[in-house]
C-alpha positions in Angstrom: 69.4 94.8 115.1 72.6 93.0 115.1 75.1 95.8 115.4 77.9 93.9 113.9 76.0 91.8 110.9 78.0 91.6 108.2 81.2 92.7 109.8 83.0 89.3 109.9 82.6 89.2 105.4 84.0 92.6 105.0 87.2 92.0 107.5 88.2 88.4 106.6 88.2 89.6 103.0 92.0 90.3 103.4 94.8 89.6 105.9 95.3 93.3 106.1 92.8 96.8 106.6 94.6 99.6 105.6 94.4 102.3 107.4 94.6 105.8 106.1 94.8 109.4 106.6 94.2 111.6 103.6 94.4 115.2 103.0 91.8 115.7 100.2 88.9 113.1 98.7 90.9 112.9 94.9 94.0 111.3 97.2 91.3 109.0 98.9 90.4 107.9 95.3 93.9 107.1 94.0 94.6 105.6 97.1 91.6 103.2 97.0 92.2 102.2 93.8 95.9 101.4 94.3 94.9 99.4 97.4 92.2 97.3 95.5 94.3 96.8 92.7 96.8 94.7 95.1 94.1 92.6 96.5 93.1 94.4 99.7 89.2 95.8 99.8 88.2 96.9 103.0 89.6 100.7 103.8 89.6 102.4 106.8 89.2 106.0 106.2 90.5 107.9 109.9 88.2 110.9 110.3 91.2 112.9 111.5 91.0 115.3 108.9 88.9 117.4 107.6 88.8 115.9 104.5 87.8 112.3 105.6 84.1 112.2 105.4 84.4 113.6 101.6 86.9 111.2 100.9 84.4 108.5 102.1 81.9 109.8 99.6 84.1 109.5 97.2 85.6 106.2 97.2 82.0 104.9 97.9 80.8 106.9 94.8 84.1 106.4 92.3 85.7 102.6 93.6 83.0 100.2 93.4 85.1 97.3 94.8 86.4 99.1 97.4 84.8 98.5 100.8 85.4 101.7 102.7 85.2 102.2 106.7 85.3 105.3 108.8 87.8 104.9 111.3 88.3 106.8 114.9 84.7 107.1 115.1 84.0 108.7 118.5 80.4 109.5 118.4 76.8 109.3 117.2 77.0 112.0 115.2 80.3 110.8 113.3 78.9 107.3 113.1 75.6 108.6 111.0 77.8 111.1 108.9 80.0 108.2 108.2 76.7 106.0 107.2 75.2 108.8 105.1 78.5 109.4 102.7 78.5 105.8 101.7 80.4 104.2 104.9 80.2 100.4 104.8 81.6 99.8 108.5 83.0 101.4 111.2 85.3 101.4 113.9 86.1 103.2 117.0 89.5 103.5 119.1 87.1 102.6 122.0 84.1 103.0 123.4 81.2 104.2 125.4 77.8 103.9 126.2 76.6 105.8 123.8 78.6 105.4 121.1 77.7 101.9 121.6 73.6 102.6 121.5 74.5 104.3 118.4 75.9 101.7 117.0 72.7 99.4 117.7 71.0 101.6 115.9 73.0 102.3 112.6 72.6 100.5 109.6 76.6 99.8 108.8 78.4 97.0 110.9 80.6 98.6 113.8 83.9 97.3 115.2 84.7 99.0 118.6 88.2 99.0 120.2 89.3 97.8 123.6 92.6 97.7 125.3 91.8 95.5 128.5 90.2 91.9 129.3 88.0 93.8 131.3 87.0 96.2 128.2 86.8 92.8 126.1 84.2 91.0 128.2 81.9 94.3 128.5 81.8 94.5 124.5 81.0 90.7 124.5 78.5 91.1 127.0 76.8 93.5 125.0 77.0 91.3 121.9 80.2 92.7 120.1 82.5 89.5 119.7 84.3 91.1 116.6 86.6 93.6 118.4 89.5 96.3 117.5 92.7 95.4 119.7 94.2 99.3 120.2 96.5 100.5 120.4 98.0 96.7 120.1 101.7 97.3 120.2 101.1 99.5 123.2 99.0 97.0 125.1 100.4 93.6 124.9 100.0 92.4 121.1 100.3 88.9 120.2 101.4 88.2 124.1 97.9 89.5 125.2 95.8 88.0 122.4 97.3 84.7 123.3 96.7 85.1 126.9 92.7 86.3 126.5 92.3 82.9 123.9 91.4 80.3 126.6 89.1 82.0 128.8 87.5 84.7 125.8 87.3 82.0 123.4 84.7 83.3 121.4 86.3 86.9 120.4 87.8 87.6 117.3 90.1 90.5 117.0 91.4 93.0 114.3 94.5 94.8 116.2 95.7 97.4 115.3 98.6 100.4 116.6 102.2 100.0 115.8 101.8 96.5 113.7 104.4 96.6 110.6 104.9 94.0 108.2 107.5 92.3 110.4 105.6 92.3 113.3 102.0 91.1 111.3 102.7 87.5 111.0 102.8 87.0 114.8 99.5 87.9 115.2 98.3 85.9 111.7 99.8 83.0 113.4 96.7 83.3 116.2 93.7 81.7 115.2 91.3 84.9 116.9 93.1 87.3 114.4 91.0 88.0 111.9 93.2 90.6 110.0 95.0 93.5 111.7 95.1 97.1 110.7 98.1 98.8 109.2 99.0 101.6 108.1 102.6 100.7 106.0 100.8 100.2 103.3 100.5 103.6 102.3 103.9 105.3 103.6 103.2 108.9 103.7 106.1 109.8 100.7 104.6 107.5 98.8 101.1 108.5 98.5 102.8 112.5 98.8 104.7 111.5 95.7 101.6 109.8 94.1 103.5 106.5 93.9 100.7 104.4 93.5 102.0 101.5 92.0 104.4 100.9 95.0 101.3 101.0 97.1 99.8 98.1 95.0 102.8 96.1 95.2 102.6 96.5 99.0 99.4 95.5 98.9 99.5 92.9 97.1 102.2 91.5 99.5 100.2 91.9 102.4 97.1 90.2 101.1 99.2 87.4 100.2 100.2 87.4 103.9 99.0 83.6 105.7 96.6 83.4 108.5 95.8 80.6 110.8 92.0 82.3 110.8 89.2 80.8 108.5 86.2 82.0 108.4 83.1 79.8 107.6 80.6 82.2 106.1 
């Protein structure tokens, strides 16, 4: 099984993944919806909260356009939950062996993170090319995706950690960028203040966004 089939449809959809954090599954709803309405479809939902794996449910069950993710997946047993409330991808932070095994055997796409050339070719080698660049502020951004280009020609990255809307257009402008994940989409006081529409119109800006990256499907 190709652990990753499908993956490179649901991330080239938009420029941008959202990333989110939610505190109960009704927010994850609104917050969906707001985010589809502005053009951007695939969702990462952060299991760092209780609430996450509802919230996947939900937004699987209630936002039919919506393509929703569980995000800081960090084992098997997260990785199935994730599957079995409606999960259409997921991604890690990193990896391991066993989270990787798990992923060969799951029935939703996986994108795992690495942080190092050396973490890069390992995920190649076991047939991940699509990759999470994290944290990618932290490690080297644009500077290091550049730099891996030439001799890892065949990876394709979504980075995220630390990427704002002024910083998102360097990496667009790299042709192994397939989108990056950000979470200024959805500013904490304005999903706290139910401000939905402003989360649209920041959406909709950031789908809108340019990238060097085409994808031929």
């Amino acid at each position: 099984m190709n652990p990753q089939e499908g993956l490179l449809q649901i991330l080239a959809a938009a420029a941008v993944v959202p990333v989110v954090t939610v505190k109960d599954a009704a927010e994850g709803v609104n917050l969906a919806r707001a985010l589809v309405e502005g053009g951007l479809t695939a969702i990462e939902v952060t299991l760092r909260t209780p609430a996450a794996m509802d919230a996947i449910g939900a937004i699987a069950r209630e936002v039919p356009n919506a393509v929703v993710g569980a995000g800081t997946v960090l084992s098997r047993a997260q990785l199935a939950a994730a599957a079995a409330q409606g999960a259409r991808f997921a991604v890690s932070p990193g990896t391991s062996p066993g989270l990787l095994a798990a992923a060969r055997e799951s029935r939703i796409p996986f994108l795992p993170g690495a942080a190092t050339v050396s973490e890069m070719m390992a995920l190649a080698e076991a047939g991940f090319t699509y990759q999470k660049l994290f944290p990618a502020e932290a490690v080297g951004g644009t500077a290091l995706l550049k730099a891996v280009s030439a001799p890892l020609p065949q990876l394709r990255f979504c980075p995220t950690g630390g990427i704002d809307l002024a910083r998102a257009q360097g990496y667009f402008d790299l042709p192994n960028v397939v989108c990056v994940g950000g979470s200024w989409v959805v500013p904490p006081a304005a999903v706290a203040a139910g401000e939905w529409k402003k989360i649209t119109d920041l959406a909709s800006e950031a789908a809108e966004m340019p990238r060097r990256f085409t994808a031929n499907f």
